[in-house]
C-alpha positions as CSV (number, residue, x, y, z in Angstrom):
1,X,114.5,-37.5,43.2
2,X,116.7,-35.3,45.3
3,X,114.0,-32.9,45.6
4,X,111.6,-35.4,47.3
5,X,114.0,-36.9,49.2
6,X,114.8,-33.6,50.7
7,X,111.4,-32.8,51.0
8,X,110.7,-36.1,52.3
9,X,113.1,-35.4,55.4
10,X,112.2,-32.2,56.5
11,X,108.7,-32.9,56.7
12,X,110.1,-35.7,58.7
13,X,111.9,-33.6,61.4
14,X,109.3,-30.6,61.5
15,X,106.5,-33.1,62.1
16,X,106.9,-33.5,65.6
17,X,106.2,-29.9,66.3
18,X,102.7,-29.9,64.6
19,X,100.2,-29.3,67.4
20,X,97.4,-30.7,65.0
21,X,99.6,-34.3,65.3
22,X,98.7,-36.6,67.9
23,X,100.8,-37.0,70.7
24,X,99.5,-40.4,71.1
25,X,100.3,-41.2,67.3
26,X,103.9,-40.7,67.7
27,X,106.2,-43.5,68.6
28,X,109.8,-43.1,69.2
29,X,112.0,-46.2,69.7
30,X,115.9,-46.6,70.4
31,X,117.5,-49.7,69.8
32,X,121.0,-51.2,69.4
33,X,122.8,-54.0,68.4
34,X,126.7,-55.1,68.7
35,X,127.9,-58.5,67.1
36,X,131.1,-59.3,69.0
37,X,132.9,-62.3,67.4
38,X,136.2,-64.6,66.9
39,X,136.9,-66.7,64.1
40,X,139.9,-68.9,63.1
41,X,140.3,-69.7,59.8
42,X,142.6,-73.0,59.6
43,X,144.1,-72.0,56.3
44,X,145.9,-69.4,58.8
45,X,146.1,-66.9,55.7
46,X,149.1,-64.4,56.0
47,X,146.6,-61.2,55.8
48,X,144.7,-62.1,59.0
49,X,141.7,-61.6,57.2
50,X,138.9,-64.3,55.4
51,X,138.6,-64.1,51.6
52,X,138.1,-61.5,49.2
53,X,134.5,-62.2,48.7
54,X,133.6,-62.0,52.3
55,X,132.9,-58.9,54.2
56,X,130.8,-60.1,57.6
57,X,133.1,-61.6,60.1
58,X,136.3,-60.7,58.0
59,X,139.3,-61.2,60.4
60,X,140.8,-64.7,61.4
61,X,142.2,-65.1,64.9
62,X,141.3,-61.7,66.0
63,X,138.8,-60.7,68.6
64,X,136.7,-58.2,67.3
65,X,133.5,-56.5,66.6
66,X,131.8,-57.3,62.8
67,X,128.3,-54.9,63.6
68,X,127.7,-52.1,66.3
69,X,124.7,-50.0,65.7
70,X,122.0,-47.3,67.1
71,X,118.7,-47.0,65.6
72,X,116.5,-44.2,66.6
73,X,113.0,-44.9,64.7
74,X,110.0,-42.7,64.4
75,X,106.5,-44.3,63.6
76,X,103.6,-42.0,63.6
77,X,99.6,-42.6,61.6
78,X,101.1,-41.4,58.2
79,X,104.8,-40.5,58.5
80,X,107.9,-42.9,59.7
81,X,111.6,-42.9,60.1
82,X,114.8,-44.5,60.5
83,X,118.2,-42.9,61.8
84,X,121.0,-46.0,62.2
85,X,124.3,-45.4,63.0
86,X,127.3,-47.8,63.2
87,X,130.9,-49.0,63.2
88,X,132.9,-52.6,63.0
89,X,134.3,-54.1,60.6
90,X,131.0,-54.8,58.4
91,X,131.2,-51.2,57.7
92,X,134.9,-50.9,57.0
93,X,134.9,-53.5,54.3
94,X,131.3,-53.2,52.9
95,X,131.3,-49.4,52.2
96,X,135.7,-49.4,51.6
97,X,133.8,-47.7,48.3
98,X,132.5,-44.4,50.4
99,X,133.7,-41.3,52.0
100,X,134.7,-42.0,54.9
101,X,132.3,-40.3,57.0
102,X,129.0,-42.5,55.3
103,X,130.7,-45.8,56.3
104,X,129.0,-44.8,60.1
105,X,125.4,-44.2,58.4
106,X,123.0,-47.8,58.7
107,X,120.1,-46.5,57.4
108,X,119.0,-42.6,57.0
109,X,115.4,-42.9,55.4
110,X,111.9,-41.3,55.8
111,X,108.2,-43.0,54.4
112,X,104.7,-41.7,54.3
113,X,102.1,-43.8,54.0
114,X,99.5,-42.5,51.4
115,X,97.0,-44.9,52.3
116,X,97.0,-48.0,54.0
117,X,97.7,-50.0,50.6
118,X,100.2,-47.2,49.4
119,X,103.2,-46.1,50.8
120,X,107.0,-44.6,50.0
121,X,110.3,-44.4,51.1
122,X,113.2,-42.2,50.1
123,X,117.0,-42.2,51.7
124,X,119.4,-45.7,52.8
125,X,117.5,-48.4,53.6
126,X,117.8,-52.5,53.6
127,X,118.4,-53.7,50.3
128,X,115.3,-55.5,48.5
129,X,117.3,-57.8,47.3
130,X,117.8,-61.4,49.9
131,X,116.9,-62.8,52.7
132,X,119.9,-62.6,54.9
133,X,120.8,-59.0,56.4
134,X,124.0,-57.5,57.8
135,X,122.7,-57.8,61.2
136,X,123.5,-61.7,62.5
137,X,120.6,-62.0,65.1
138,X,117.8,-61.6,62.1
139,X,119.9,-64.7,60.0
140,X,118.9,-68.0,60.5
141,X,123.1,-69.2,60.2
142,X,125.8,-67.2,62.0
143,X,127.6,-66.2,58.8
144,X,126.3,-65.2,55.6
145,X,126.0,-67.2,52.3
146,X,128.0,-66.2,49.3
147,X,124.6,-65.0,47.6
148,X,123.8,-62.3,50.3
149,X,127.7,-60.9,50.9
150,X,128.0,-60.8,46.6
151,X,124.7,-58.9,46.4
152,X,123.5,-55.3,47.9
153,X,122.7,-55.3,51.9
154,X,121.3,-51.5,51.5
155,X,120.5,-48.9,48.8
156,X,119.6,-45.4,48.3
157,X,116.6,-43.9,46.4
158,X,113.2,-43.9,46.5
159,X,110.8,-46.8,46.8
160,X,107.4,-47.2,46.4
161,X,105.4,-49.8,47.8
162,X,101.4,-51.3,47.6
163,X,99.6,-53.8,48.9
164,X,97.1,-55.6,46.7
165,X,95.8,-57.9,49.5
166,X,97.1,-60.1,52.5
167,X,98.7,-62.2,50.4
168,X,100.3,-60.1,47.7
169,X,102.6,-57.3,48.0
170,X,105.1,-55.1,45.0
171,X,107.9,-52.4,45.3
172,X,109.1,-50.8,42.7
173,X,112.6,-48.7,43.5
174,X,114.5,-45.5,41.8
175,X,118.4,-45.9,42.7
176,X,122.0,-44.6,42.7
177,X,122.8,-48.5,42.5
178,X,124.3,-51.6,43.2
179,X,124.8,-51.1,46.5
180,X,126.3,-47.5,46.8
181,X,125.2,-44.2,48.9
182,X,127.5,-42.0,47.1
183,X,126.5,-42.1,43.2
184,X,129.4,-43.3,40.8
185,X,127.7,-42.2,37.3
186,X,125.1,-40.3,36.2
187,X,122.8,-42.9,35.5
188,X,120.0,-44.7,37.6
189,X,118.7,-48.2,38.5
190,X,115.8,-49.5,38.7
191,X,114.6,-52.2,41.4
192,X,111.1,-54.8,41.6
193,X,109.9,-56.9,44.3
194,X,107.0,-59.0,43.9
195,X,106.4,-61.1,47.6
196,X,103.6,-64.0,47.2
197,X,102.5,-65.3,51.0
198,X,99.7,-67.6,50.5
199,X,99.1,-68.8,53.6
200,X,101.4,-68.8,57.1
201,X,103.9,-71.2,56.0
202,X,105.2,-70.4,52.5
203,X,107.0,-66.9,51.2
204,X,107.8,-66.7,47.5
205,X,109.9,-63.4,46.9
206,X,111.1,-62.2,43.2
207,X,113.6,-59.3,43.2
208,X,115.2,-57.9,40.2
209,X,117.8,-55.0,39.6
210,X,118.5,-53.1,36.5
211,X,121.1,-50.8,36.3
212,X,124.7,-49.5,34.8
213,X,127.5,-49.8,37.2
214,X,130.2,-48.3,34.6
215,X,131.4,-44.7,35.7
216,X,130.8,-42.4,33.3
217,X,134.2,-42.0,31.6
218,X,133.9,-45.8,30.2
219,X,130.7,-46.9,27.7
220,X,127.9,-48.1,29.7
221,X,126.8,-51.8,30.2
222,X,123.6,-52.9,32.0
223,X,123.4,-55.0,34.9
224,X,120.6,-57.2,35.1
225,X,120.3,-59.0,37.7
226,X,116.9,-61.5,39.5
227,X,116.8,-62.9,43.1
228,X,114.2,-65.5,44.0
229,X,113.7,-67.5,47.5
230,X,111.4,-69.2,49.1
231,X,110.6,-70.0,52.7
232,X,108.5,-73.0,54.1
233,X,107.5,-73.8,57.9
234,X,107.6,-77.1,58.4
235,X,106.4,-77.2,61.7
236,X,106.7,-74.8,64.8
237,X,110.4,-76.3,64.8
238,X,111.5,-76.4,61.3
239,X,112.1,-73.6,58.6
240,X,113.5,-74.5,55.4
241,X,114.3,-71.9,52.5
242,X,115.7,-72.1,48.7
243,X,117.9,-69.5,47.6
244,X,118.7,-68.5,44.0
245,X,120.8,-65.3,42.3
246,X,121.0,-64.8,38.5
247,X,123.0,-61.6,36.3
248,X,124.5,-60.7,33.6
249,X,126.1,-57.9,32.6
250,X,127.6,-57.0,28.7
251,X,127.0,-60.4,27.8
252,X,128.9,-62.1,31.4
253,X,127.0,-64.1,33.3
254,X,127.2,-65.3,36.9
255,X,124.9,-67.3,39.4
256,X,124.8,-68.9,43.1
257,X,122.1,-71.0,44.7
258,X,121.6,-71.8,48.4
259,X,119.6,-74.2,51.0
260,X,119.0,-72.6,54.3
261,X,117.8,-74.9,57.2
262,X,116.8,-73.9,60.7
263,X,115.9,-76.0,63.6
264,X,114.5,-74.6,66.9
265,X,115.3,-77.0,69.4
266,X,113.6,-75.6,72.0
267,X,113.5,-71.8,73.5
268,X,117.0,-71.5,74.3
269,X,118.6,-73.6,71.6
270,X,118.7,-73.6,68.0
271,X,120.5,-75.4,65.2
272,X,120.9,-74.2,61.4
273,X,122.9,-75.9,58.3
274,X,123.6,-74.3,54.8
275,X,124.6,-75.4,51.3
276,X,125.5,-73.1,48.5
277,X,127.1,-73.0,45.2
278,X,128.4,-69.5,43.9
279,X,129.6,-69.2,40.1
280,X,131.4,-66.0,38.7
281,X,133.6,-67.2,36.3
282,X,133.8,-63.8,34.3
283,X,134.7,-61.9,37.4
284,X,131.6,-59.5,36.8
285,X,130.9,-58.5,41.1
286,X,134.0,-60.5,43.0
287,X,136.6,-58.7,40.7
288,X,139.7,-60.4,43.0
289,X,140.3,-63.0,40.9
290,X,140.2,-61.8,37.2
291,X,142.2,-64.5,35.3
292,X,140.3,-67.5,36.8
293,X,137.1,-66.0,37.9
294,X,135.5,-68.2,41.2
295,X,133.5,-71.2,41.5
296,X,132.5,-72.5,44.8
297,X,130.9,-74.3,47.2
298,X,130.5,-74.3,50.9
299,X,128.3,-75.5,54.2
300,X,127.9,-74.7,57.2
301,X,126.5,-76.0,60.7
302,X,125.8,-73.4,63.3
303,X,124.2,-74.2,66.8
304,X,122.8,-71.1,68.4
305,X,122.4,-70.7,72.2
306,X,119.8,-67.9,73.4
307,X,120.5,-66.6,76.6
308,X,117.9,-64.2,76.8
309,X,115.7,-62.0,74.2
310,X,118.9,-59.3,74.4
311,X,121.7,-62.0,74.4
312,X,123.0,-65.0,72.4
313,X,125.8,-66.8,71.9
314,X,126.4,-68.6,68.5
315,X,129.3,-71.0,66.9
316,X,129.5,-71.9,63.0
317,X,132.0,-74.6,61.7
318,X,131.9,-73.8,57.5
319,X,133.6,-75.7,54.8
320,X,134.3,-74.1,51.3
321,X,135.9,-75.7,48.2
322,X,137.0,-73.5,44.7
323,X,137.3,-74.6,41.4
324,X,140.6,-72.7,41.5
325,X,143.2,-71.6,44.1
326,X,140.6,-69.1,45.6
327,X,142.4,-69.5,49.2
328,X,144.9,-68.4,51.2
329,X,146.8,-71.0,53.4
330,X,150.1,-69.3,55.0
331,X,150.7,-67.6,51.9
332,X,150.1,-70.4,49.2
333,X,147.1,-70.3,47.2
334,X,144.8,-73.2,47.9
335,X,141.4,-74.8,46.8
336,X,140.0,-75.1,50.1
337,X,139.3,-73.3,53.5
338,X,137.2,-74.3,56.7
339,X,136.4,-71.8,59.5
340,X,135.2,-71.8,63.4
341,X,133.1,-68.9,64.4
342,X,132.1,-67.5,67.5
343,X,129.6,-64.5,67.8
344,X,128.3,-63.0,71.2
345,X,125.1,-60.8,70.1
346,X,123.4,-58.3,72.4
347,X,120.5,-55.8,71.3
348,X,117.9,-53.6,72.9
């Protein structure tokens, strides 16, 4: 896989210098993004930071930035690619796990398409795995639900992708992981995606990962693991979606479900709400609370104001409730927590 990959990526920068390429078949776009944001957390937890299981919009009563980014993108007949680069505090606690210098890299990938049913990509790209993405604008609430910050936001490997018609698409993907650049063990996972769109207002999407996540100097234990959701327009106002997570891993299981609602109040104004449920009472992928495990439950209500197609403003009020003392409040460990959060967007 290394071989393509590198293979993949040269013939990616040479390309341009082809003379038998057409100039006019070559696009090059540069975008950017910054998410700038304050949040107070009422629990007022001594760390100045939200929970262990949350890694968007992480510090409490602290002006700061959670995604800044730079995206030079190349799309030409047959060949593509993506160079992202970025900093904030996303990318300090999401990739904690990797050298330091690959917390800056986004995305680094590079596809060909074979034929216009048939394509591949090889390098970091966006996970295939969830609706919600690390980038706020693209999310229909402000912050993200427990399913999407406890499940890969990118990946590296290879993926293959085909179109059987307009309405159904599959992926199939070759990876270093759960949600790691940097491989940990010698072994590989597998990824599926099967997306079902028959008609313009419902998406069904099945994703599934299969994989060891043990480093090599422990016995190996497979991670299986199935995402599902589904997305109905309502009306030209109105998008509704159902979220559900499933794994289990050397016999532990864990699950989370979510209901995503967005209202598009007019042009400028928007309005979303969420309710979730996350369950990982074995401590399989939010490891912070290993004698209890974590159960809970939370919604939100954001109301969004769009400036301009480069600017918005957003505010989220969220409410979360655990089984167990999950929270912080001034240093005593509580069951419950509710937020405000403030996010000025800007791209290009």
């Amino acid at each position: 896989m290394k071989q393509l990959f590198v293979a993949i990526l040269l013939r990616f920068v040479v390309c341009p210098i082809h003379a038998q390429d057409s100039v006019a078949a070559k696009q090059w776009q540069l975008s950017g993004f910054a998410d700038l944001y304050y949040q107070y957390d009422f629990n007022e937890p001594l760390s100045k930071e939200r929970p262990p299981f949350v890694y968007n919009h992480k510090k409490h009563n602290s002006p700061s930035v959670n995604l800044s980014l730079v995206k030079l993108s190349y799309s030409g007949a047959k060949w593509k690619g993506n160079l992202a680069l970025m900093a904030g505090d996303y990318a300090r606690y999401n990739l904690a796990a990797e050298p330091h210098w690959l917390q800056y890299v986004y995305e680094a990938n590079a596809g060909y398409r074979f034929t216009d049913k048939f394509s591949a990509e090889a390098g970091i790209f966006p996970s295939h795995i969830g609706i919600e993405s690390a980038i706020s604008k693209d999310c229909w609430n402000l912050s993200r639900s427990l399913l999407a910050e406890n499940s890969p936001y990118f990946e590296t490997g290879l993926k293959l992708n085909y179109a059987f018609n307009s309405r159904w698409s599959a992926s199939v993907l070759l990876l270093n992981g759960w949600q790691n650049i940097k491989e940990n063990n010698k072994s590989k996972a597998i990824g599926t995606q099967l997306v079902f769109k028959p008609n313009e207002k419902w998406l069904f999407n099945s994703s599934s990962f299969i994989g060891n996540e043990q480093p090599d100097s422990v016995a190996a234990l497979v991670r299986v693991f199935h995402n599902l959701y589904i997305t109905y327009e309502l009306d030209k106002k109105m998008n509704m979606a159902f979220l559900l997570d499933a794994g289990v891993e050397g016999g532990q299981t864990w699950w989370g479900s979510a209901a995503l609602l967005q209202y598009k109040i007019n042009k400028k104004m928007n309005a979303g709400a969420r309710g979730e449920y996350y369950s990982d009472p074995h401590s399989v992928v939010i490891t912070a609370f290993p004698a209890t495990g974590i159960q809970v439950s939370g919604y939100s209500f954001n109301f969004d104001f769009i400036a301009s197609t480069w600017l918005s403003v957003r505010t989220e009020m969220k409410y979360m409730n655990s089984a167990a003392d999950s929270f912080d409040r001034s240093g005593k460990p509580v069951k419950k927590n509710m937020s405000f959060l403030l996010s000025l967007a800007a791209g290009f």
